[in-house]
C-alpha positions in Angstrom: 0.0 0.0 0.0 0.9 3.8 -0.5 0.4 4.6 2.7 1.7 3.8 6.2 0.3 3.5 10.0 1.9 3.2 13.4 0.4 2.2 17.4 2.4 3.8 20.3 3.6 1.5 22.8 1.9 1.3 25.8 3.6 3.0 29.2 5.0 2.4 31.0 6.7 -0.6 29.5 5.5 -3.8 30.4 2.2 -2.3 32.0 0.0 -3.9 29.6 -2.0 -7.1 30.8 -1.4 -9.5 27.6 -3.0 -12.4 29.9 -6.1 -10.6 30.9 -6.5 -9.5 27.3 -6.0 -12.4 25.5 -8.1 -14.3 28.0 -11.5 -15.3 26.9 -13.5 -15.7 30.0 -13.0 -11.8 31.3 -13.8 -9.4 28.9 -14.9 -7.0 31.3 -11.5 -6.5 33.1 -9.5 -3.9 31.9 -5.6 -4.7 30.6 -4.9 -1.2 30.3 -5.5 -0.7 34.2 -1.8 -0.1 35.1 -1.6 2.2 31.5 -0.9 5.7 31.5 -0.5 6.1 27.6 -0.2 4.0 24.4 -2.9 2.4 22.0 -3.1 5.9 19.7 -3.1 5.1 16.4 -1.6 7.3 13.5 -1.7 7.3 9.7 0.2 9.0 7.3 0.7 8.6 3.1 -1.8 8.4 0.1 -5.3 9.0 0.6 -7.3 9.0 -2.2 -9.9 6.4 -1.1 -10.2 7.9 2.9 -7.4 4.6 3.8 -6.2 7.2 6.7 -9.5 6.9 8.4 -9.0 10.8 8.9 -12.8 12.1 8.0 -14.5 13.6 5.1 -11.4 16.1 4.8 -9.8 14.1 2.2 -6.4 15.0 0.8 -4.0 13.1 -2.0 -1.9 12.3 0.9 -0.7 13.3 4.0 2.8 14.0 4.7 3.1 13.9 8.8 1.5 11.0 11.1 -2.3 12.1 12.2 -3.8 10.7 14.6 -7.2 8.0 14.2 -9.6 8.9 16.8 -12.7 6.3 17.8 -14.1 7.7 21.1 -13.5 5.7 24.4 -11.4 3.1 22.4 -7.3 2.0 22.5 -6.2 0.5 19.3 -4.1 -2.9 19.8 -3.4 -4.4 16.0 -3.8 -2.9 12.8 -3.5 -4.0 8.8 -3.2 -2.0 5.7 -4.4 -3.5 2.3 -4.0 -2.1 -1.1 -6.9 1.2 -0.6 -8.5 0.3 3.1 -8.1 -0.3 6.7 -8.7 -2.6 9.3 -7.8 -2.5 12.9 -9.0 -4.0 16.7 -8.7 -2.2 19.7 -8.3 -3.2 23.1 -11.7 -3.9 23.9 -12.3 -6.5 21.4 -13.8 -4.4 18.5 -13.2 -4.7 14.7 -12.8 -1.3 12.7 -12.1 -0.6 9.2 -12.2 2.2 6.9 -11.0 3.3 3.3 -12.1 1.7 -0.3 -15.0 -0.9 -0.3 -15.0 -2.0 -4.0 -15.1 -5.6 -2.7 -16.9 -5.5 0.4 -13.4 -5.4 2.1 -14.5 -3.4 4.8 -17.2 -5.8 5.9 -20.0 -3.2 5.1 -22.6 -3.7 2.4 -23.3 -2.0 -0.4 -26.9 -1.4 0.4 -25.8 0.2 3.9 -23.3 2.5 2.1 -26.3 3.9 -0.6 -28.5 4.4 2.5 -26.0 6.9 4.1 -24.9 8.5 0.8 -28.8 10.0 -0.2 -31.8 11.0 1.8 -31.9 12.8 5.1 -29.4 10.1 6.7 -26.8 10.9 4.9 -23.7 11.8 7.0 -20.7 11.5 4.1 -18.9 9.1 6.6 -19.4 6.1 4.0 -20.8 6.1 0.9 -19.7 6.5 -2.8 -17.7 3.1 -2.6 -15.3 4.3 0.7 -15.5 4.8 4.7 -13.7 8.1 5.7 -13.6 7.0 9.0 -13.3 3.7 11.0 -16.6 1.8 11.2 -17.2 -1.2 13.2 -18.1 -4.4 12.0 -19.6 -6.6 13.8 -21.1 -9.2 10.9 -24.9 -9.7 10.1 -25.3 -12.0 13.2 -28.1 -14.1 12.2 -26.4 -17.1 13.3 -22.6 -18.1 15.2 -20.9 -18.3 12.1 -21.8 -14.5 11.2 -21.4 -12.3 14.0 -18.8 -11.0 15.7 -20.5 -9.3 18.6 -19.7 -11.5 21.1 -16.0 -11.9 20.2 -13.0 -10.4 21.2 -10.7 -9.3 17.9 -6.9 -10.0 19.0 -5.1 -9.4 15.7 -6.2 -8.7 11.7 -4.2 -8.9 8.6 -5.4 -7.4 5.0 -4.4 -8.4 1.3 -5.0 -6.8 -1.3 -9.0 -6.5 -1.6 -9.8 -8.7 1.4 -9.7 -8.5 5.0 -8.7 -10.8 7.8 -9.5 -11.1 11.7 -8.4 -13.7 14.5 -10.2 -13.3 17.6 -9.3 -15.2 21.5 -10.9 -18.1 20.6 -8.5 -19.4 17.7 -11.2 -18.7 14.8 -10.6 -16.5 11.6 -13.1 -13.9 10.0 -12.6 -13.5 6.8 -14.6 -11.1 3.9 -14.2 -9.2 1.4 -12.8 -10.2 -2.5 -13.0 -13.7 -2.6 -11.7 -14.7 -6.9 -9.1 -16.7 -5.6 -11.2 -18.7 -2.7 -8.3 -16.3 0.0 -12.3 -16.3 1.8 -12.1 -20.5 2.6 -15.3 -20.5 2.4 -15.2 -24.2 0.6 -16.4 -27.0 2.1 -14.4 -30.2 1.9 -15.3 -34.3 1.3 -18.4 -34.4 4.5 -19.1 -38.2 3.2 -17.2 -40.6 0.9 -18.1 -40.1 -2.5 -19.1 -36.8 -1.9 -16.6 -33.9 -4.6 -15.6 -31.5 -2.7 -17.1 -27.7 -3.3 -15.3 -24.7 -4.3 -16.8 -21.2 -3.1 -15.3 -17.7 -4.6 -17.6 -15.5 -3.9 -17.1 -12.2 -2.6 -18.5 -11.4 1.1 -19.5 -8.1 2.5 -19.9 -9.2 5.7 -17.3 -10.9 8.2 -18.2 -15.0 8.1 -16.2 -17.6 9.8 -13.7 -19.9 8.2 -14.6 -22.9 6.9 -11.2 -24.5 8.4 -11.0 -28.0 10.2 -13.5 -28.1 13.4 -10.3 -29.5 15.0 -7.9 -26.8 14.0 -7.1 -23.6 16.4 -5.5 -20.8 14.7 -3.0 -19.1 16.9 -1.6 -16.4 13.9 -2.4 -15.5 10.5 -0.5 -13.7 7.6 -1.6 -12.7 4.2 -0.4 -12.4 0.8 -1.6 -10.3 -2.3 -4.4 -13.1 -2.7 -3.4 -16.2 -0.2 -3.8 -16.2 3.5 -1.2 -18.5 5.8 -2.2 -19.3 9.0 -0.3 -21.5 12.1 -1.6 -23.4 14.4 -1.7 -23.7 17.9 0.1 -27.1 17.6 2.5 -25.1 15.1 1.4 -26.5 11.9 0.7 -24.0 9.0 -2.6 -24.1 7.3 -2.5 -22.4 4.0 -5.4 -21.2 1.1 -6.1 -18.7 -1.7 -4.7 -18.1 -4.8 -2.0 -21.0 -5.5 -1.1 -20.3 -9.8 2.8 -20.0 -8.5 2.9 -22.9 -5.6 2.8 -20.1 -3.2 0.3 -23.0 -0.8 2.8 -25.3 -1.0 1.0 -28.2 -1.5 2.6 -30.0 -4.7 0.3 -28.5 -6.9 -1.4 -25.1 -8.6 -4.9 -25.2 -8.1 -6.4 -22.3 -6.3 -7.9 -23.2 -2.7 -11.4 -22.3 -1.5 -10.4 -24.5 1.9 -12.3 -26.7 -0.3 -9.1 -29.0 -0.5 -6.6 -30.2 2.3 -5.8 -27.1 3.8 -2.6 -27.6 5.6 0.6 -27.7 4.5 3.7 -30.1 4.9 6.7 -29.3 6.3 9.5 -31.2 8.5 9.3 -29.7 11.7 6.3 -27.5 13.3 6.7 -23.7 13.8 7.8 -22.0 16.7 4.3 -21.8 18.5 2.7 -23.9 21.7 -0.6 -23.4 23.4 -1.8 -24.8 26.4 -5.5 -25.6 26.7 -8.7 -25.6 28.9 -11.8 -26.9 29.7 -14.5 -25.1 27.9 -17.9 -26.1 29.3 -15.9 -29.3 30.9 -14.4 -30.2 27.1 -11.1 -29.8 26.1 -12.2 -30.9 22.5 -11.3 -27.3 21.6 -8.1 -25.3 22.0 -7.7 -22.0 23.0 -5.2 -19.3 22.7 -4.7 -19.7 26.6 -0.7 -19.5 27.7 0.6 -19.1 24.1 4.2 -18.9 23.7 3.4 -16.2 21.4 1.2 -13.7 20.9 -1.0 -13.1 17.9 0.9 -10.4 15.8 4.2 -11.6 17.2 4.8 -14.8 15.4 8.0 -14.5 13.3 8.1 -17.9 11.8 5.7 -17.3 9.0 5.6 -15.1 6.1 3.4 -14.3 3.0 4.7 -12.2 -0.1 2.9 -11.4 -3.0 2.8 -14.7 -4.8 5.4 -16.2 -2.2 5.5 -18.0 1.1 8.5 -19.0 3.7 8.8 -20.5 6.8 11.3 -20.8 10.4 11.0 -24.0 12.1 10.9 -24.7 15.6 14.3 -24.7 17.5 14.8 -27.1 19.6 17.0 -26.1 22.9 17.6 -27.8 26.3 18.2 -24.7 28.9 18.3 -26.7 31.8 19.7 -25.3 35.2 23.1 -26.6 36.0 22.0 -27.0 39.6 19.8 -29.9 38.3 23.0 -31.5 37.1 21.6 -34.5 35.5 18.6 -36.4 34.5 18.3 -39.9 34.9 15.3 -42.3 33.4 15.5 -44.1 29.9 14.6 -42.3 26.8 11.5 -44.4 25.7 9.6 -43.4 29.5 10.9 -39.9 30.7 10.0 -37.3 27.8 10.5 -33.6 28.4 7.6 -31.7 26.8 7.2 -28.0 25.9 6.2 -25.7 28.9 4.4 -22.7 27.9 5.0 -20.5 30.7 9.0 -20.2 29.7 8.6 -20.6 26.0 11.2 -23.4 25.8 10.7 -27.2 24.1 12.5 -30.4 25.2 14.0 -32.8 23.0 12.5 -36.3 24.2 8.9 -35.8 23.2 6.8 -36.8 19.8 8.9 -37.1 17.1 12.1 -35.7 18.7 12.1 -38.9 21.0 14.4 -40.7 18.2 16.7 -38.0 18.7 17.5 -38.3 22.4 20.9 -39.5 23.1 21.4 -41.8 25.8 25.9 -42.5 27.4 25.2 -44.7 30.3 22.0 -43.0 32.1 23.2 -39.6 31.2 21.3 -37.4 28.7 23.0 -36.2 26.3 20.5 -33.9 24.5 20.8 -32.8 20.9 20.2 -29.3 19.5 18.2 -28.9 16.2 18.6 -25.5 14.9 15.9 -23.0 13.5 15.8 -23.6 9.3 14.4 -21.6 6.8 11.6 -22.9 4.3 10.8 -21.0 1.1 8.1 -21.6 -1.4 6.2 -19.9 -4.5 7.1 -17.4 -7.3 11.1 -17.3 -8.0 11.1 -15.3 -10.9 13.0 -12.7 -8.9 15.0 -14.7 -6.4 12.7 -14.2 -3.7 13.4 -17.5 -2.4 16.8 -17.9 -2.4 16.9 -20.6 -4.4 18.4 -20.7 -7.9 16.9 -19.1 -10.3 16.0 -21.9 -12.5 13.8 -23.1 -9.9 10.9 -20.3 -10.9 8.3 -22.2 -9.5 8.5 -23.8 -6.0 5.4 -25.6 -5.3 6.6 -27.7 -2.1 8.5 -25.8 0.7 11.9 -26.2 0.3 15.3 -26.2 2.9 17.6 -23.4 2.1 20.3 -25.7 2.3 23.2 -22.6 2.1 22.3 -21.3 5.7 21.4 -24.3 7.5 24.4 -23.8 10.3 22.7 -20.5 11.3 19.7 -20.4 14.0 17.0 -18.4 12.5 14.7 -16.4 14.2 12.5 -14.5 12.2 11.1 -14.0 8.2 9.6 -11.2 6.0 8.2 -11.3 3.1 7.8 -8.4 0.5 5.7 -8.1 -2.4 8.9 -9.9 -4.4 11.2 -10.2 -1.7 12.2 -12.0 1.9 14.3 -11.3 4.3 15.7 -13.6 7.3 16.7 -12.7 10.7 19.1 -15.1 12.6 19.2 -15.6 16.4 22.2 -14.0 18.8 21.8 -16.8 20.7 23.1 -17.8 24.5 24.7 -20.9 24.8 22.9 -23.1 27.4 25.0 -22.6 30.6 27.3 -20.3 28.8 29.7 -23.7 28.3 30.1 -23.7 32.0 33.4 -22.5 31.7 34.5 -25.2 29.8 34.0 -24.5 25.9 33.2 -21.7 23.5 30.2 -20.5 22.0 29.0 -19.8 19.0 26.2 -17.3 19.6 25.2 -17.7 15.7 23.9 -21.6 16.4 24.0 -21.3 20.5 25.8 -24.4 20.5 29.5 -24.5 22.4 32.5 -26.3 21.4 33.8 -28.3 24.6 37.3 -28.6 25.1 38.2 -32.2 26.3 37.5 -33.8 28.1 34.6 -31.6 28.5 32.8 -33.1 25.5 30.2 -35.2 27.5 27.0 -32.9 27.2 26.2 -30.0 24.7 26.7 -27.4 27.9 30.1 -28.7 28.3 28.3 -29.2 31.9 30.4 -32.6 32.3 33.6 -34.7 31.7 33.6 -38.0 29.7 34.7 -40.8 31.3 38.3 -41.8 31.0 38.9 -43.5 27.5 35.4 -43.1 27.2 35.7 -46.4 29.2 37.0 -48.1 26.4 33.6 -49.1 25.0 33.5 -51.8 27.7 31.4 -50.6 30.4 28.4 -47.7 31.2 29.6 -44.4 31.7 28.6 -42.0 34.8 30.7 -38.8 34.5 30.2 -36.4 37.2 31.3 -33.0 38.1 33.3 -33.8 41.5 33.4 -36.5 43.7 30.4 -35.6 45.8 28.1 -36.5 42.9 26.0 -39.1 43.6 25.3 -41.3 40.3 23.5 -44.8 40.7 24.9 -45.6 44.1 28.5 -45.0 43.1 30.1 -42.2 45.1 32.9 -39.9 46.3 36.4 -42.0 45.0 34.5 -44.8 42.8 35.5 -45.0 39.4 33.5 -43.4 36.9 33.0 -46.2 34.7 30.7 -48.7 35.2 32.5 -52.0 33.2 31.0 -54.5 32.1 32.4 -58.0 33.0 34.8 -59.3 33.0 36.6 -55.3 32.2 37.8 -53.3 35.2 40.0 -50.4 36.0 39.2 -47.0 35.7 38.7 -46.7 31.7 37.7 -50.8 31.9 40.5 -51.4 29.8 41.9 -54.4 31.9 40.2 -58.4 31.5 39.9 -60.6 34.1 40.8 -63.9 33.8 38.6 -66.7 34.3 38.3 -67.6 38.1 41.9 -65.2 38.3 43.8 -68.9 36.6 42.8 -70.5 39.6 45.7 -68.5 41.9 49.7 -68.7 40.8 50.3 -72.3 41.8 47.9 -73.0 38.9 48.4 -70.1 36.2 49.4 -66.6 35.5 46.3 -64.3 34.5 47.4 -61.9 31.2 45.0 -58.5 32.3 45.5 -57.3 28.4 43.8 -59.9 27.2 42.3 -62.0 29.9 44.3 -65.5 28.9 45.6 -67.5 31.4 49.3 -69.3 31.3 49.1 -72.4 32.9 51.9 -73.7 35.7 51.8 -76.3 38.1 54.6 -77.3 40.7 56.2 -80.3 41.7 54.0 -82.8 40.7 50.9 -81.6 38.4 51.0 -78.9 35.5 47.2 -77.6 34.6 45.3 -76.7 31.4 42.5 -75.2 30.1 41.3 -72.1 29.7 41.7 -71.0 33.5 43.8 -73.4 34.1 41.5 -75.8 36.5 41.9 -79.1 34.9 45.3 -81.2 35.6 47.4 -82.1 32.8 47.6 -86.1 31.9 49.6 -85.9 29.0 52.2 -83.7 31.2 55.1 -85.3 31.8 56.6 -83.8 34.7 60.2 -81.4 34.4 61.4 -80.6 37.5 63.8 -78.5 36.0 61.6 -76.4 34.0 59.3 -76.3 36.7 62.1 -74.8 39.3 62.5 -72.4 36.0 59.6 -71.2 36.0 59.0 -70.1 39.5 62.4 -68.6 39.4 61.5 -66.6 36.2 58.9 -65.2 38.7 60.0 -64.0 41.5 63.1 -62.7 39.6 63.5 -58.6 39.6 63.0 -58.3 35.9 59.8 -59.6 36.2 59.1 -57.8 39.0 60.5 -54.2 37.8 59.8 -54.9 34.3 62.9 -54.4 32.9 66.2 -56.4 31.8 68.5 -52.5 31.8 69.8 -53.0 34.8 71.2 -56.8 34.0 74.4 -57.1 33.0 75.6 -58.4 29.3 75.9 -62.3 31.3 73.4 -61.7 33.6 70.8 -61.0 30.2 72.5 -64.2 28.3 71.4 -66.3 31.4 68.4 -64.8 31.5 67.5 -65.8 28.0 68.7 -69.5 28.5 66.4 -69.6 31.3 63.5 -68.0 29.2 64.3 -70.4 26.0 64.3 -73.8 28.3 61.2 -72.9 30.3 59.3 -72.4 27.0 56.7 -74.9 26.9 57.8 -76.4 23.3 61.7 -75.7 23.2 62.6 -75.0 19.2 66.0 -76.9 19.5 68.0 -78.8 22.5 69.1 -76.3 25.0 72.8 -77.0 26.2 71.6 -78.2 29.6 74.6 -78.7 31.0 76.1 -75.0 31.0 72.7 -74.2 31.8 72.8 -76.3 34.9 76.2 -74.6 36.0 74.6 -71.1 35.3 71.4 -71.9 38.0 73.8 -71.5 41.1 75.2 -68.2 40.6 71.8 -66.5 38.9 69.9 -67.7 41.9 72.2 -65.7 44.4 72.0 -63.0 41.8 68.2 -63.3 40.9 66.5 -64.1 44.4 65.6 -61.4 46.9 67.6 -60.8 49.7 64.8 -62.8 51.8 66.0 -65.4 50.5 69.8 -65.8 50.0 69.1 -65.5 54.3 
């Protein structure tokens, strides 16, 4: 439109009630009670048609803001279309003004003749315009008609049509209607049945002819399509379609004659709670909305184009909590609409819940940006072969941003990304990235997306459950203060369960020795048995004693280089011996040993070889 229009805020800031005005049940309380200014309304620009709402004093245009003026009102939302008007005030009333060509202003053409001849005429409204705001309240011959008893929250305009949400979730639509932007249609009632197409004008307000179990929490409109959301965050879409700019696959115009809603991956960024309405709960309400009507950012609607933000998905939990235990498929978090924050483990985010041990480990899904429609002009930021886009599509070039908001022109968009807080500011222990609000973790920090806790030493080697904790006074599934943090499965233990245990430990030394790399046992024996088997348990038959070898054997185990690990300190003899003794107590010698020499070596390497204890 050529012509602009601006609300002042109301003061002082934050003195307006949004809960007493958006709520349903108490029309009579005031929200403005703790007010001392704001609601004034003020249009400035072309004004051909009386689309200032200024009075019969019409001028081409105005050059400085004036001020709209409807006695004992405050004006709360307003919407400019291509020649008229339309805004609510805080009270609940509709109001529009400015060229009615098309019944856009909700009043009908017999009511405009009556006041433009006889001796009721009062110029207000006649000769196809409304100089000044007139309220429309519908022709309230039945509940789908009248908007008497409703309270307006928020109204949008396209180009010769007007739109209104009011607190119970239901649109009010009227005006040109070639394109079906009305949904007046009416859909398959019973199988068989085609359904029916309606694109006639209206010049009165009628109700929309959306899904009985739909509750519209925020509307937008195009030049000639209207996109809605949901109060589950699911976009409802109809109107003119000739560019793909519904999104549905497809370029047939929608009356809401056909399926009204349209795809896409994830859900907006909008929750509402709901409550009992004559004792059902059959029908939602805009009660304890995340967001406001008017205030949604995740939908837009150009000209003959369409985009959308989906919902980010963020964790903010407080560190003091420190962790939450329970298993993925039975503890879901769920979106509280009193904070405005979603958890991951709920619906279809459940799949993405990470679960190390009985530690969350909760995933961040960033905000992504949809597009849609006429791309003649680039407005989707797609390619511009892709001139028509008929499905909503991922702009795939900007997807390691976290988006906040869209806005659509009559041939352009523009995007607004998130300065986002990372959750816990990385608790010290990472950096964030305030574009995606995610934190890099320095090790071994890495164990949570808050860089909250440390991983478990070797991540315990993939051989046991790990429970990482902040200090030792944690208290994680009965293990406490100096317990290990790893959890290893058998037969693993140490700290990072890196170590095997043998079977039954080989049975003691008299039977075997226990290899903690692997877990194999080497079998012994002493004077008169050797063992086998894999612990080392069953006697060998076939074992013809070696009394020799044996005596080798235990010697090669108490000696210091098995005990320090190391042959350094052995001299160039001492290490020769050494090797005999190793090479003949081998249990499958590779040539005959020179047993003799070897015999006259034992004396002197036992004095050398045997702790002090001992040689006394």
């Amino acid at each position: 439109p050529a012509f602009s229009s601006v609300i002042t805020e109301f003061q002082p800031i934050g003195c307006f009630r949004y809960n007493v005005f958006m709520d349903w049940k108490t029309p009579e309380m005031d929200p403005m009670a703790e007010c001392t200014s704001g609601g004034e309304l003020f249009t400035w620009g072309f004004n051909m048609n009386g689309q200032l709402g200024l009075g019969e004093d019409l001028t081409t245009f105005e050059i400085l803001p004036k001020e709209v003026k409807v006695p004992e009102e405050k004006f709360y939302s307003v919407a400019l279309g291509a020649h008229h008007a339309l805004a609510s005030t805080v009270s609940g009333k509709l109001y529009a003004w400015g060229k009615n060509d098309r019944g856009q202003l909700g009043v009908p053409p017999e009511y405009m003749d009556t006041h433009c001849t006889g001796p009721d005429a009062i110029g207000e409204c006649c000769k196809g315009k409304c100089v000044k705001p007139q309220r429309i309240t519908g022709l309230c011959e039945s509940l789908d008609d009248c908007l008497l008893d409703r309270r307006v929250v928020h109204v949008a305009a396209g180009e010769q049509f007007s739109v209104a949400l009011d607190s119970f979730g239901v649109v009010w639509l009227f005006g040109d209607n070639t394109f079906g932007q009305l949904c007046q249609g009416r859909r398959v009632r019973y199988f068989g049945d085609p359904p029916v197409a309606n694109f006639d004008a209206l010049f009165r307000p009628r109700r929309a002819a959306l899904p009985a179990d739909v509750t519209i929490a925020d509307v937008f409109v195009g030049l000639y399509h209207v996109m809605a959301v949901s109060t589950f965050g699911e976009i409802m879409a109809w109107g003119r379609n000739d560019d793909g700019q519904l999104g549905r696959g497809h370029t047939e115009h929608d009356s809401c004659h056909l399926e009204v809603k349209t795809e896409i991956p994830v859900p907006l960024e909008m929750e509402c709670g709901r409550e009992a309405v004559n004792g059902s709960l059959d029908l939602g309400r805009l009660h304890l909305c995340n967001l406001l009507p008017g205030n949604t950012t995740g939908l837009a609607a150009g000209e003959r184009h369409s985009g959308a933000i989906t919902r980010s998905n963020y964790t903010w939990r407080d560190p003091a909590l420190k962790y939450t235990y329970g298993e993925a498929s039975t503890q879901k978090q769920s979106f509280n609409a009193l904070t405005g924050y979603w958890n991951d483990c709920q619906g279809e985010y459940l799949e993405n819940c990470r679960v190390q041990g009985k530690l969350y480990r909760w995933p961040s899904t960033l905000a992504q940006v949809y597009m849609w429609g006429d791309n003649r002009f680039g407005q989707l930021g797609l390619p511009l072969e892709e001139r028509t886009v008929t499905t909503p599509t991922l702009i795939e070039q900007f997807t390691d941003k976290d988006w906040h908001a869209i806005f659509a022109g009559s041939r352009q968009s523009f995007w607004v990304s998130r300065v986002l807080q990372c959750p816990g500011n990385c608790n010290g222990h990472g950096i964030c990235n305030h574009d995606t609000g995610r934190c890099t973790c320095e090790f071994p920090w890495t164990m949570e997306i808050d860089c909250l806790t440390q991983w478990c030493p070797n991540n315990c080697s993939g051989q046991g459950e790990c429970y990482p904790r902040r200090s030792v006074s944690d208290l994680v599934d009965g293990l406490r203060d100096t317990r290990t943090e790893c959890k290893c499965e058998s037969p693993f233990w140490d700290i990072d369960c890196r170590r095997k245990e043998c079977p039954n430990n080989c049975w003691g030394p008299d039977h075997g020795l226990c290899n903690n790399t692997d877990g194999s046992c080497t079998c012994v024996g002493n004077a008169t048995v050797t063992y086998t088997g894999f612990d080392c348990y069953v006697p060998d038959p076939l074992h013809v004693l070696d009394p020799l070898r044996f005596y080798t054997q235990q010697l090669l185990r108490i000696s210091p280089f098995f005990t320090n690990g190391t042959s350094v300190t052995l001299s160039a003899a001492q290490q020769e011996l050494l090797r005999l003794l190793a090479t003949y107590a081998s249990p499958a010698p590779s040539a005959p040993q020179p047993l003799p020499r070897l015999a006259l070596a034992l004396i002197p390497l036992v004095a050398l070889l045997l702790p002090r204890r001992f040689r006394a």
